[in-house]
C-alpha positions as a Markdown table, in Angstrom:
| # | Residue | x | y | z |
|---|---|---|---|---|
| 1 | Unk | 31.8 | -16.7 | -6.5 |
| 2 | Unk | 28.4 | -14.7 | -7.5 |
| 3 | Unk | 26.2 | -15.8 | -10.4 |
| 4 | Unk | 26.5 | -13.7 | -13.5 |
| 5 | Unk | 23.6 | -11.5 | -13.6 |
| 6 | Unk | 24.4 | -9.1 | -15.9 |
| 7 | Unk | 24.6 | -10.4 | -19.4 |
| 8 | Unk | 28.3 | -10.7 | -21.2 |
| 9 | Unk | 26.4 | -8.7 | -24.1 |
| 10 | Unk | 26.0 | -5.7 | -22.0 |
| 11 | Unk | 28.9 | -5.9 | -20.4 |
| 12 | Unk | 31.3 | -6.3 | -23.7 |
| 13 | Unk | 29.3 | -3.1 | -24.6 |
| 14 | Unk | 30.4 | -0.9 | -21.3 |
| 15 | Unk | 34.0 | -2.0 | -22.3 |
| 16 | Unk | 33.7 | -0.9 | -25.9 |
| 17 | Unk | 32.0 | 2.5 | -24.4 |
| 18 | Unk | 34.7 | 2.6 | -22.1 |
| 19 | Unk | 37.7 | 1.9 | -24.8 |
| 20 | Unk | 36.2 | 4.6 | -26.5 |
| 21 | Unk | 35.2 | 7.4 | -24.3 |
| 22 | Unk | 36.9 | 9.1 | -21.7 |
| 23 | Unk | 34.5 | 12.5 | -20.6 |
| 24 | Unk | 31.8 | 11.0 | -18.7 |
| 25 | Unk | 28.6 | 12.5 | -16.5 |
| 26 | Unk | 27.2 | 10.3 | -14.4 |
| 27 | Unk | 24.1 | 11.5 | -13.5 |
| 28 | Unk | 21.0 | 10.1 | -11.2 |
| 29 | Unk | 18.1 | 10.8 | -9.2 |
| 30 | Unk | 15.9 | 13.5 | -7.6 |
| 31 | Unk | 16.7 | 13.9 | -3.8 |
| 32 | Unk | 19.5 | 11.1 | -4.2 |
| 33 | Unk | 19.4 | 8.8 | -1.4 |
| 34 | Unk | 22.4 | 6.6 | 0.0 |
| 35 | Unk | 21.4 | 4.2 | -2.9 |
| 36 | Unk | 22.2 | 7.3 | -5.2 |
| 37 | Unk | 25.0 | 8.9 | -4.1 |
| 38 | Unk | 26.8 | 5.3 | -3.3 |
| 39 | Unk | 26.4 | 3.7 | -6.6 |
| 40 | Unk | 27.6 | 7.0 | -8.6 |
| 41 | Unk | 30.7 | 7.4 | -6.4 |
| 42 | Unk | 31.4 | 3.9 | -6.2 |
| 43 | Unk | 31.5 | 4.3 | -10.1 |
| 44 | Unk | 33.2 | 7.8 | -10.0 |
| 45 | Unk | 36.0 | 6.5 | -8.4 |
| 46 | Unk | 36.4 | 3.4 | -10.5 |
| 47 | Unk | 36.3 | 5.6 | -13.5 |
| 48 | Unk | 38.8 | 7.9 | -12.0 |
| 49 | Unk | 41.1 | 5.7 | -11.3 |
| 50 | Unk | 41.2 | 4.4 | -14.8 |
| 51 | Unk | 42.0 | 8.3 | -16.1 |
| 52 | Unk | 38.7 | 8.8 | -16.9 |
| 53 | Unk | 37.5 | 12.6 | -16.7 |
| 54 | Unk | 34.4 | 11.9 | -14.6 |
| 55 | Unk | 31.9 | 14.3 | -13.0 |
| 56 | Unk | 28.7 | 13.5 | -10.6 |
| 57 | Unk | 25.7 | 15.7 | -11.2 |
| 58 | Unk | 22.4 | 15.3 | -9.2 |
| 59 | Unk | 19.4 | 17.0 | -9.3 |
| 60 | Unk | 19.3 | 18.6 | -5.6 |
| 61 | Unk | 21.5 | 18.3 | -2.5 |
| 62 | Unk | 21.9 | 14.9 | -0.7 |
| 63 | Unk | 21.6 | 14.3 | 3.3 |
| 64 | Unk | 24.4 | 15.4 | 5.2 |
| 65 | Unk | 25.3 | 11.5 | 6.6 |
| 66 | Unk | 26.2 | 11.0 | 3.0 |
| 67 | Unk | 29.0 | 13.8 | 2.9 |
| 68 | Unk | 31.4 | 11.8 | 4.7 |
| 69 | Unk | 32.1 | 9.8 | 1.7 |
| 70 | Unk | 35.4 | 10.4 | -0.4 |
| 71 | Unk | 34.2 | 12.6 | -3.5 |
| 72 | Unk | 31.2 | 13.9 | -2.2 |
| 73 | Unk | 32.2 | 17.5 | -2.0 |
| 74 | Unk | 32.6 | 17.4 | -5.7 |
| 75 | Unk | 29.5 | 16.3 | -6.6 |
| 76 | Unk | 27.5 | 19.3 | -8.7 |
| 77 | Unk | 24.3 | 20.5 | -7.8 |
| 78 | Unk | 22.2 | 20.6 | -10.8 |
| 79 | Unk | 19.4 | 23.2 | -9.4 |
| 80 | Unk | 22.4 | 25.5 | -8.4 |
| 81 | Unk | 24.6 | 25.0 | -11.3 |
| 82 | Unk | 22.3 | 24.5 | -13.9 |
| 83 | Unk | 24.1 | 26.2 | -16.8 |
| 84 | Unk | 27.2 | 24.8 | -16.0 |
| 85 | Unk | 25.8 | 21.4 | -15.4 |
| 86 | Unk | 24.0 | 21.5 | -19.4 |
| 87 | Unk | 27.7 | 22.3 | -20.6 |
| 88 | Unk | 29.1 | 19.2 | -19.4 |
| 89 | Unk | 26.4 | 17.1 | -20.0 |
| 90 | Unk | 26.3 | 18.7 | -23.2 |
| 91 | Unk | 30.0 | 17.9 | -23.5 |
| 92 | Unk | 30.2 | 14.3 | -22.4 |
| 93 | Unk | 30.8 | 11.3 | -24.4 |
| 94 | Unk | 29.2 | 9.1 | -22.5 |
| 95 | Unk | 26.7 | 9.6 | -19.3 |
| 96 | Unk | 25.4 | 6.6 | -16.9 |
| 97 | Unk | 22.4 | 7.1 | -15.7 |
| 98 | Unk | 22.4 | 5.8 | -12.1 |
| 99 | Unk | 19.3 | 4.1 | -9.3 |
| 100 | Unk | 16.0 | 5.4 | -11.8 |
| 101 | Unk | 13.9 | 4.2 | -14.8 |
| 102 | Unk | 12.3 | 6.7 | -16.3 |
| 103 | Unk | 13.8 | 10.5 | -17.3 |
| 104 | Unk | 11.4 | 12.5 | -15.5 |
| 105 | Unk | 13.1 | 11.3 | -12.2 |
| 106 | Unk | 15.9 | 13.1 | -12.4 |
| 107 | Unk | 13.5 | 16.5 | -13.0 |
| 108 | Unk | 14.6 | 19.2 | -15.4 |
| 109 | Unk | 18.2 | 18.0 | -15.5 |
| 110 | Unk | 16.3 | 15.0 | -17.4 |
| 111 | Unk | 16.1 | 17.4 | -20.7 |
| 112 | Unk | 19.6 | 18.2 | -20.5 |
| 113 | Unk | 20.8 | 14.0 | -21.0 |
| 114 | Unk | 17.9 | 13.5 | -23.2 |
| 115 | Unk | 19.1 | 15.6 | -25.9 |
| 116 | Unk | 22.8 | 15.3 | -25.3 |
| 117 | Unk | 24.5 | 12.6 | -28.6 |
| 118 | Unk | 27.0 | 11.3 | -25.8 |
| 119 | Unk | 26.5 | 7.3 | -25.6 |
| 120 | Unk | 24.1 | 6.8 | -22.1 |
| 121 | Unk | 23.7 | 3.6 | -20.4 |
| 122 | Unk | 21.6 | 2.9 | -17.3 |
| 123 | Unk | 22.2 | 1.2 | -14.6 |
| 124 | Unk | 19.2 | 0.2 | -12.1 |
| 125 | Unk | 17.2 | -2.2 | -10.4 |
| 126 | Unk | 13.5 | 0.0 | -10.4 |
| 127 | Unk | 11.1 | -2.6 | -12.5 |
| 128 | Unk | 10.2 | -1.3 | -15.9 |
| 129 | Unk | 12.5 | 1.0 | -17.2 |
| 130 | Unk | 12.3 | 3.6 | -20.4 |
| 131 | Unk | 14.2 | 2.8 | -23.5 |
| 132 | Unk | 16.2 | 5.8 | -23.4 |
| 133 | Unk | 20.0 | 4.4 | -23.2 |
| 134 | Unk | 22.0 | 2.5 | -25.6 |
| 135 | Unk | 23.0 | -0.4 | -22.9 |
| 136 | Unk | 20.1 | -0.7 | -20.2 |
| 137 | Unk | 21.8 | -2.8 | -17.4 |
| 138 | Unk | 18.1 | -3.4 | -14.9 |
| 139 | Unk | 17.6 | -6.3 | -12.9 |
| 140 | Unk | 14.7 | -5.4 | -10.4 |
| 141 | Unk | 15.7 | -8.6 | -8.2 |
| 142 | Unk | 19.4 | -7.0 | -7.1 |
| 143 | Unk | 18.9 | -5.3 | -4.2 |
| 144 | Unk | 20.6 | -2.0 | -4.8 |
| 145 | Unk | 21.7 | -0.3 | -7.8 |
| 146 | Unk | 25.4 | 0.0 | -5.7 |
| 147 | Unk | 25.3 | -4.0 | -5.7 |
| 148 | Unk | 25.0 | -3.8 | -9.1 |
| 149 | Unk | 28.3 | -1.9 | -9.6 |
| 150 | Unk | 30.0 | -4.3 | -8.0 |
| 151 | Unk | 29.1 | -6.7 | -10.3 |
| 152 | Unk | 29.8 | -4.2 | -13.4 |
| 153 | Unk | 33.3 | -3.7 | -12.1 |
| 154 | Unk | 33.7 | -7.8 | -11.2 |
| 155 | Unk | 32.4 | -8.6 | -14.7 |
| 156 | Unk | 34.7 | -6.5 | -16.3 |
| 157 | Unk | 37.5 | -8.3 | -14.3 |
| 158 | Unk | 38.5 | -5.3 | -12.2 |
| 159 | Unk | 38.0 | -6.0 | -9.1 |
| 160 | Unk | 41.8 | -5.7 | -8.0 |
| 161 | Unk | 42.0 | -2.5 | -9.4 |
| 162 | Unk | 38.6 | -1.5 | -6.8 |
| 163 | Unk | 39.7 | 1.4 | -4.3 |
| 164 | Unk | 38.7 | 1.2 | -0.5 |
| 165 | Unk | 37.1 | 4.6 | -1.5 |
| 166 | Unk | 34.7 | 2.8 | -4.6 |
| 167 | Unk | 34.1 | 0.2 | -2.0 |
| 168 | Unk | 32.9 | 2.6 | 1.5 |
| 169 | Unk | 30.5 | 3.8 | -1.4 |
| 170 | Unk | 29.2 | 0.3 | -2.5 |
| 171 | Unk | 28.8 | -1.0 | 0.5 |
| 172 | Unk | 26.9 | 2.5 | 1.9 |
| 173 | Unk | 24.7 | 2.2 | -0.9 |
| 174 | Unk | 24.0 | -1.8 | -0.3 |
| 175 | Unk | 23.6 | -1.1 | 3.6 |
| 176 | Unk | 21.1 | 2.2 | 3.0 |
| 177 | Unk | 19.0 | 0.7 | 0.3 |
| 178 | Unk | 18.2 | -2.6 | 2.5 |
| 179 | Unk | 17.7 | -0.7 | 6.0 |
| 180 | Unk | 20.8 | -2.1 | 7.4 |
| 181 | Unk | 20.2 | -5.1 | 5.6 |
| 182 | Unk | 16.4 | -5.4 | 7.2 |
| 183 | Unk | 14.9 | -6.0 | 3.8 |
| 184 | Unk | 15.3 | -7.1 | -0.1 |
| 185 | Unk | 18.5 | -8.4 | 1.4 |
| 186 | Unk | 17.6 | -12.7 | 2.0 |
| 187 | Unk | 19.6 | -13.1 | -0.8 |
| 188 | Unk | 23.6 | -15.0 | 0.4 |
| 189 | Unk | 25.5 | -13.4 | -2.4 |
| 190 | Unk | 25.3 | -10.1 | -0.9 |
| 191 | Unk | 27.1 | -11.2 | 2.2 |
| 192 | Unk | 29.4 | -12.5 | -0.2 |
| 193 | Unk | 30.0 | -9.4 | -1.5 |
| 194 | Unk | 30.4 | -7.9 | 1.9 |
| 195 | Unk | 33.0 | -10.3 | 2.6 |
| 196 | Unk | 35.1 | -9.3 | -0.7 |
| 197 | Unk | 34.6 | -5.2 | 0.2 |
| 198 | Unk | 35.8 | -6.0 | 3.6 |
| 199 | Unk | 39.1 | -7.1 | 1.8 |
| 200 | Unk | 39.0 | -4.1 | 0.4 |
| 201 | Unk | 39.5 | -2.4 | 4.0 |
| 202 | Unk | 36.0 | -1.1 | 4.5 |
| 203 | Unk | 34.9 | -0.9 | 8.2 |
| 204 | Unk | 31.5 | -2.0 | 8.1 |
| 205 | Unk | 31.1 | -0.9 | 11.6 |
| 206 | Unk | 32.2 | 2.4 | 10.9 |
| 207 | Unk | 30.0 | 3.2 | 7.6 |
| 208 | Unk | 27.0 | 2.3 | 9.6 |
| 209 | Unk | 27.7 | 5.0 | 12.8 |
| 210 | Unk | 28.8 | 7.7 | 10.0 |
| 211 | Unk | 25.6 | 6.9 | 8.3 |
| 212 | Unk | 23.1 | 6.6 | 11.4 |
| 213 | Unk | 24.7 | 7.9 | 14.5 |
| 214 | Unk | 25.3 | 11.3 | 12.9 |
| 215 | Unk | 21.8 | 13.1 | 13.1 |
| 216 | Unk | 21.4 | 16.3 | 15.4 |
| 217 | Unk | 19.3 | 16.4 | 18.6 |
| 218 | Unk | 16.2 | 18.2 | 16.4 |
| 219 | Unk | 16.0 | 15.2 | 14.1 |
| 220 | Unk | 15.4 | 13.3 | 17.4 |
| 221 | Unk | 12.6 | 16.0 | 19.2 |
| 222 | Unk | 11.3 | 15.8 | 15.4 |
| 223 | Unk | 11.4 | 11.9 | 15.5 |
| 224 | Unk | 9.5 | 11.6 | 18.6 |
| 225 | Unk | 7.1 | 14.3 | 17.8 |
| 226 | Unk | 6.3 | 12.9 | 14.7 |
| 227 | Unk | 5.6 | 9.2 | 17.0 |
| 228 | Unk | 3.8 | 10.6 | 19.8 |
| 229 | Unk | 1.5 | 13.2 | 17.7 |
| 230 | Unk | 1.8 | 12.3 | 13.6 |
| 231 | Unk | 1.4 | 8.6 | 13.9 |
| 232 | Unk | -2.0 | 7.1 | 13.5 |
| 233 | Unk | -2.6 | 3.1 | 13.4 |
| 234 | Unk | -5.1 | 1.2 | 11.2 |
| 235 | Unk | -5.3 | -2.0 | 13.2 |
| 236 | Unk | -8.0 | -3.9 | 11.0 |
| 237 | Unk | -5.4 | -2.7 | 8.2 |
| 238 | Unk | -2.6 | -3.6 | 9.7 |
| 239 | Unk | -1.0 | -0.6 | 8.7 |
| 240 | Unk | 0.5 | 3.4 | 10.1 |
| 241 | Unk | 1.0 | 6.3 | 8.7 |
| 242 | Unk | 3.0 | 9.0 | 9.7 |
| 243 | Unk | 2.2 | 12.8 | 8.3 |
| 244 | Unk | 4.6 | 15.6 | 8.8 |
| 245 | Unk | 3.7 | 19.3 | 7.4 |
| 246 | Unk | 5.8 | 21.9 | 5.9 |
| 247 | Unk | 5.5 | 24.0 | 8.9 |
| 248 | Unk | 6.0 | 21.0 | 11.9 |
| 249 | Unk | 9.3 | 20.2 | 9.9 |
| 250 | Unk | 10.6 | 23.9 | 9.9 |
| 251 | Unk | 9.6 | 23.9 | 13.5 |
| 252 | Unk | 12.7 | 21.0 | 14.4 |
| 253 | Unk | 14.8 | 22.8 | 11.6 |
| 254 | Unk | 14.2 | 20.1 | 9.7 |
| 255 | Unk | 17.4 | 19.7 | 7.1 |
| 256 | Unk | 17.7 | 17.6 | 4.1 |
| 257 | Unk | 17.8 | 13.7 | 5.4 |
| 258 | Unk | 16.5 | 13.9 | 8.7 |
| 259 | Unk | 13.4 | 12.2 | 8.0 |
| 260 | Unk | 15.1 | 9.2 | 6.0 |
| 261 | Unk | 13.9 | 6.1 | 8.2 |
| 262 | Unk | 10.8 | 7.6 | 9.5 |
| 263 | Unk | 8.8 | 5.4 | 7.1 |
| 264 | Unk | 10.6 | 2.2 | 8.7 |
| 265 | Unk | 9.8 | 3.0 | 12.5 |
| 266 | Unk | 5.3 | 1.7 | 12.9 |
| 267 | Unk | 7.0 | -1.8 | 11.5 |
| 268 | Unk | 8.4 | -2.1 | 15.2 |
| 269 | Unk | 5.0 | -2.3 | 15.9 |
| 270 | Unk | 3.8 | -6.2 | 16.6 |
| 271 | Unk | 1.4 | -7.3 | 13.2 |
| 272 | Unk | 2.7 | -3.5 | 11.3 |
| 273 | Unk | 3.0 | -5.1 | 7.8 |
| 274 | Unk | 2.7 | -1.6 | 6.0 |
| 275 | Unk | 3.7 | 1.7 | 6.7 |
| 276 | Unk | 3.8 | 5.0 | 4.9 |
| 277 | Unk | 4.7 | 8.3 | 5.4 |
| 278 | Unk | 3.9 | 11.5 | 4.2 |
| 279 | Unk | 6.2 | 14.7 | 4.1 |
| 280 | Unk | 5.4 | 18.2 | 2.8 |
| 281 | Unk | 7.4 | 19.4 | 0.4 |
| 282 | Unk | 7.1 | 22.2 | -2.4 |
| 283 | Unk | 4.0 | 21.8 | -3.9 |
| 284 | Unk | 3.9 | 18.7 | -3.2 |
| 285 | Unk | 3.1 | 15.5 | -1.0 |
| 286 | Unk | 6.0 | 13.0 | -0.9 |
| 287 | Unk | 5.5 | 9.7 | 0.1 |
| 288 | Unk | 7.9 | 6.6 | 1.3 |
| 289 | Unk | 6.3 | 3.4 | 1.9 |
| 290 | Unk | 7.5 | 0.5 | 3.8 |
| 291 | Unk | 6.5 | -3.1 | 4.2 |
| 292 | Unk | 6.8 | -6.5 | 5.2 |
| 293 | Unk | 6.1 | -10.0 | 4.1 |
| 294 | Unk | 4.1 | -10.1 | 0.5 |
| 295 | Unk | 2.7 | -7.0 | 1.1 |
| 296 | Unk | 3.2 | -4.8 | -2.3 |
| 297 | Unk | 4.3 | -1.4 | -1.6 |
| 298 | Unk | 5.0 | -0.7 | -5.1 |
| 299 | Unk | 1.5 | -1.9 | -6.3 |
| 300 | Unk | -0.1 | 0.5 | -3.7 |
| 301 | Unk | 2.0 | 3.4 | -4.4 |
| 302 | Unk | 1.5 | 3.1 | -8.5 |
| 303 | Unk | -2.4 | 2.5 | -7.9 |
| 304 | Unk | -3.0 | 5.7 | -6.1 |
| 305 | Unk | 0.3 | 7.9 | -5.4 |
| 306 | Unk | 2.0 | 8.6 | -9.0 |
| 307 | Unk | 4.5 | 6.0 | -7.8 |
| 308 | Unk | 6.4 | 2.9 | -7.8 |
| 309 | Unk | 9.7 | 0.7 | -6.4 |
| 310 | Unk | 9.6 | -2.8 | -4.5 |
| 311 | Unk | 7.7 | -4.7 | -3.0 |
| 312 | Unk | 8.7 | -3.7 | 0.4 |
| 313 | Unk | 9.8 | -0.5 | -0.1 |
| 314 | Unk | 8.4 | 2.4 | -2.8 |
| 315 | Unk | 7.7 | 6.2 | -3.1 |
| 316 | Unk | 5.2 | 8.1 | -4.5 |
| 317 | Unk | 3.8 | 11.7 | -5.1 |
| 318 | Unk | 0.5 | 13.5 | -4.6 |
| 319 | Unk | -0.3 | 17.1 | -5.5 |
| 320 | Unk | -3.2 | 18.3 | -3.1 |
| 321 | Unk | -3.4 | 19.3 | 0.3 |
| 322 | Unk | -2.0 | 17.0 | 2.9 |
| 323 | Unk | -5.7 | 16.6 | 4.3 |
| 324 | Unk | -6.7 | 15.4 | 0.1 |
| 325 | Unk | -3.3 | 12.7 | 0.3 |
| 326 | Unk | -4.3 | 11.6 | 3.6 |
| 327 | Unk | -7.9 | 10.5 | 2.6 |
| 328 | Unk | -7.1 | 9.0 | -0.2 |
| 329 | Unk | -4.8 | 6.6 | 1.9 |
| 330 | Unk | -7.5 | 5.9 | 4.5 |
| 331 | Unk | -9.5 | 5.1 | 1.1 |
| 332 | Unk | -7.3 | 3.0 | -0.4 |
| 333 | Unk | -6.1 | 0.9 | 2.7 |
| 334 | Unk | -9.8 | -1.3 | 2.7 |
| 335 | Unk | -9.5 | -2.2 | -1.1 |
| 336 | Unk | -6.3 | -4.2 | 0.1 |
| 337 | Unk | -7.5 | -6.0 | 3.3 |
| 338 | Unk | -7.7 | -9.6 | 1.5 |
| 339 | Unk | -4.5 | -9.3 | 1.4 |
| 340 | Unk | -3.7 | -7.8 | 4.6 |
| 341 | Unk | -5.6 | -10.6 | 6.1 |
| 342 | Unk | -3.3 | -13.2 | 4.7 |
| 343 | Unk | -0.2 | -11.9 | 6.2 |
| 344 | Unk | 0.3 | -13.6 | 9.3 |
């Protein structure tokens, strides 16, 4: 059995919402992650299955080691459907909003479900979420917002009724929002939970090569580039950061998802506790941060990046010049070396 996290007053609402309403959005975050795109099709499917009429709408396109997953061909665009995308949210009775806290990350789409009347709850595990549903379901101690559909579905005694497909998209979510189960992931209910979507008929095994042993042979070159020329190491920090530019990304054909993990790789490094890196993207810098131990990632990236998440894993922004983002992370690194010096 698994504790009861979410409250039976939230989840007697869901099942009033869901007694109620049958057109339903389910929308969540820009450039959706595994996180993302697992927890809304693990709920699509769920929905679907009870003859709900559901549709997933994200802000931008997902990484190609996602599109394996039952559904994910009928996911909508926003940024190329836009109009059409308005009209249903426009339409729907209720929308769950999916993996974010606050409306402005899901970008212009965010306007849309703002001023939509249908009945919106949110399901995440960011800290410190906007009161901008009717049911907020947040518990920033699950590790993934997937994990937390699980326990939805559980709660509302439906488990039997889970498909194989909801549960390939749990547990995708789950394994991509803990590196494989690296990190945020000491917890022993979510190896109970494994064990209960393996009776489902996931292969575990299987997710994980569709996941990571799908990426093309310039993802690699870029990988290795980005290691051997990109990759500079604070020892007195105990820290890396890698940095790849607009141009050196276009150079490896660079597609959507081929530099998810690149944050992860300086932790190989013996006494790496934290590790960022920085990709160039339109107008802006984004940034993923990684850590280990006690080391906040999330108080780092809110004090001087625009951003937030975990404590060993967060993202931020920076509008500047990749030169401007980089010196204000060789700044910032010397403000936390108490800490870094009591990390073993």
């Amino acid at each position: 059995m698994i504790s009861k996290v979410i409250s039976q007053e939230k989840i007697s609402q869901v099942e009033d919402f869901l007694d109620k309403y049958d057109k339903i959005v389910i929308v969540t975050h820009v450039s959706p992650d595994g996180d993302a795109i697992g927890s809304a099709l693990g709920l699509c499917h769920y929905l679907t299955d009870l003859g709900n009429d559901v549709t997933v709408i994200v802000p931008n396109s997902f990484p190609n080691f996602l599109r394996w997953l039952k559904g994910a061909k009928d996911i909508l665009i926003y940024e190329k459907y836009a109009e059409f995308a308005n009209k249903l949210i426009a339409e729907a009775d209720l929308i769950f909003c999916l993996d974010f806290n606050i409306l402005k990350r899901i970008g212009d789409m965010g306007l849309s479900v703002e001023a939509s009347k249908a009945k919106k709850v949110l399901i995440d595990h960011h800290p410190d979420p906007a009161n901008f549903c009717d049911v907020t379901i947040s518990y920033p101690q699950i590790s993934s917002t997937s994990e937390l559909i699980f326990r939805l579905i559980c709660r509302m005694g439906d488990f039997e009724q889970m498909s194989k497909e909801s549960a390939d998209a749990i547990y995708t979510g789950m394994m991509t929002d803990t590196g494989g189960f690296s990190y945020n992931s000491n917890n022993p209910e979510i190896y109970y939970i494994i064990g209960e979507l393996l009776k489902k008929g996931i292969n575990k095994d299987q997710i994980y090569s569709n996941v990571y042993h799908s990426y093309t042979e310039d993802r690699f070159r870029m990988m290795g580039y980005a290691l051997s020329e990109k990759m500079k190491v604070f020892h007195d920090c105990k820290s890396a950061l890698i940095t790849l530019t607009k141009e050196e990304q276009q150079r490896f054909k660079a597609q959507k998802g081929d530099t998810e993990g690149f944050a992860n790789l300086p932790l190989n490094i013996k006494d790496i506790v934290f590790s960022a890196f920085m990709r160039e993207d339109e107008g802006m810098i984004k940034l993923s941060f990684r850590s280990q131990g006690d080391f906040p990632c999330n108080t780092f990236s809110s004090q001087y990046f625009n951003g937030g998440g975990h404590l060993n894993a967060a993202g931020g922004e920076f509008f500047g010049s990749m030169q401007d983002a980089i010196d204000r992370f060789e700044k910032a690194l010397p403000k936390f070396i108490e800490v870094f010096d009591k990390i073993n």
